[in-house]
TIZAFI-466911 format. One record per residue (C-alpha): residue in three letters; x, y, z; residue number from 1. Coordinates in steps of 0.02 Angstrom, whole numbers, always signed. Each point is the difference from the previous one (the first is absolute). Example, Ala and Ser with C-alpha at 12.3 -4.5 7.8 and 13.67 -1.06 7.14 Angstrom:
2
Ala | +615 | -225 | +390 | 1;
Ser | +69 | +172 | -33 | 2;
END
This chain:
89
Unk | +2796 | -5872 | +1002 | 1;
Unk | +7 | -108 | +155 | 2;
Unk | +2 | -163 | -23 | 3;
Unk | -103 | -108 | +109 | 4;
Unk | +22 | -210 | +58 | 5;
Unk | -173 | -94 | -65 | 6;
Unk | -38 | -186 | +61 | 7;
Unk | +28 | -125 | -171 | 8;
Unk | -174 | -33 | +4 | 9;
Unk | -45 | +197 | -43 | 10;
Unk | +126 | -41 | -144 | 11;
Unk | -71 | -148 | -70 | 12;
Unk | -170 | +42 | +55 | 13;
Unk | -58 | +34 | -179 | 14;
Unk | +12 | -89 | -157 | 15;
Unk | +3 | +179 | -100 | 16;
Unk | +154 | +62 | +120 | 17;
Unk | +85 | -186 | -20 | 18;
Unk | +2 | +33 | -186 | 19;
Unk | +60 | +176 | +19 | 20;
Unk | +141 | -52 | +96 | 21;
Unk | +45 | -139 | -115 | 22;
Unk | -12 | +119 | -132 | 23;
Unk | +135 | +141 | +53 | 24;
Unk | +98 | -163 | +74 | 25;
Unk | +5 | -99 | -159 | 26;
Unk | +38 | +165 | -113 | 27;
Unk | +142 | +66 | +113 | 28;
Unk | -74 | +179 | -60 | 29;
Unk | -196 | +52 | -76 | 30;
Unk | -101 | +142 | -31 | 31;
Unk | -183 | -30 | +48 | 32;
Unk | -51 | -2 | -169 | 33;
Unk | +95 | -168 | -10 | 34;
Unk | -45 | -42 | +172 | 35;
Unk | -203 | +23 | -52 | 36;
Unk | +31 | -126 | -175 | 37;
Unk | +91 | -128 | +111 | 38;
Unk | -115 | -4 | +119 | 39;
Unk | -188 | +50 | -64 | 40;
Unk | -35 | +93 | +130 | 41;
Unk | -88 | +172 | -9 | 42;
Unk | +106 | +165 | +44 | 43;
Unk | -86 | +33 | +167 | 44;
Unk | +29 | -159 | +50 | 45;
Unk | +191 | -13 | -40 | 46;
Unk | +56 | +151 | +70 | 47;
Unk | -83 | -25 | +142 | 48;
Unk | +97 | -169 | +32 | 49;
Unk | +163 | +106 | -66 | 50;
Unk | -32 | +117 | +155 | 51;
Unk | -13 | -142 | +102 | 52;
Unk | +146 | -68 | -60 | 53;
Unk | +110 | +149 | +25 | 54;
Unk | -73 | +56 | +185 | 55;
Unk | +51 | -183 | +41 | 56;
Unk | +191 | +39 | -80 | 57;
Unk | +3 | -153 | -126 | 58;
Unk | -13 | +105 | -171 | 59;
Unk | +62 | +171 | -27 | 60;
Unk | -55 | +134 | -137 | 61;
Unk | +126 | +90 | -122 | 62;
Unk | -62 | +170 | -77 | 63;
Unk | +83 | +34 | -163 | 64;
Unk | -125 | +149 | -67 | 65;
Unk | -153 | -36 | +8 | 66;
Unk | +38 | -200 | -25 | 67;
Unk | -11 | -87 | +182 | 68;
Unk | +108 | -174 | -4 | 69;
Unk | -36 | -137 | +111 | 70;
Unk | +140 | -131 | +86 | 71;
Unk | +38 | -109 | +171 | 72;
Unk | +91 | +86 | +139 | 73;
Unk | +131 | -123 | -55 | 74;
Unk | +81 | +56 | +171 | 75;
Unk | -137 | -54 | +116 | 76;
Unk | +29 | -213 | +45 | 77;
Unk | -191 | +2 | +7 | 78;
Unk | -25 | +11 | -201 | 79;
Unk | +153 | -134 | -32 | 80;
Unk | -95 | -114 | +112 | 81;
Unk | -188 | +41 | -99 | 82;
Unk | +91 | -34 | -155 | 83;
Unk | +38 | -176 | +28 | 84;
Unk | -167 | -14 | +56 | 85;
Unk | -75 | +54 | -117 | 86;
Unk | +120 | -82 | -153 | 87;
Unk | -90 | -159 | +81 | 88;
Unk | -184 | +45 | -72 | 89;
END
């Protein structure tokens, strides 16, 4: 998939993709199960922001079966500097 530069604002332009984000951050690894407890939101809603997420490169998605798992693109400097960010809030 090709990964594509967003602005920060696009990143942090929604409270339901902020807690996403946090979310796979905070965990290290989640399935969106988890991800949907943690955060309350609805299914439509979260993947949406997951597909966001990995367009933009910050989170990648692990297929073990049928199980997808969730995680930073530990790689990217982008996601190390969102982390302390968010850690602040």
């Amino acid at each position: 998939m090709r990964e594509s530069r967003v602005k920060i604002e696009e990143v942090l332009a929604s409270k339901g993709r902020i807690k996403v984000l946090k979310a796979i951050i905070n965990s290290g690894e989640i399935n969106l199960t988890q991800i949907l407890h943690v955060t309350g939101l609805n299914y439509k809603t979260a993947v949406r922001h997951i597909d966001f997420l990995i367009k933009a490169g910050l989170i990648e998605e692990l297929r073990i079966g049928r199980a997808r798992i969730y995680r930073p693109r530990w790689i990217d400097p982008r996601i190390r500097l969102l982390e302390e960010l968010l850690s602040e809030f």
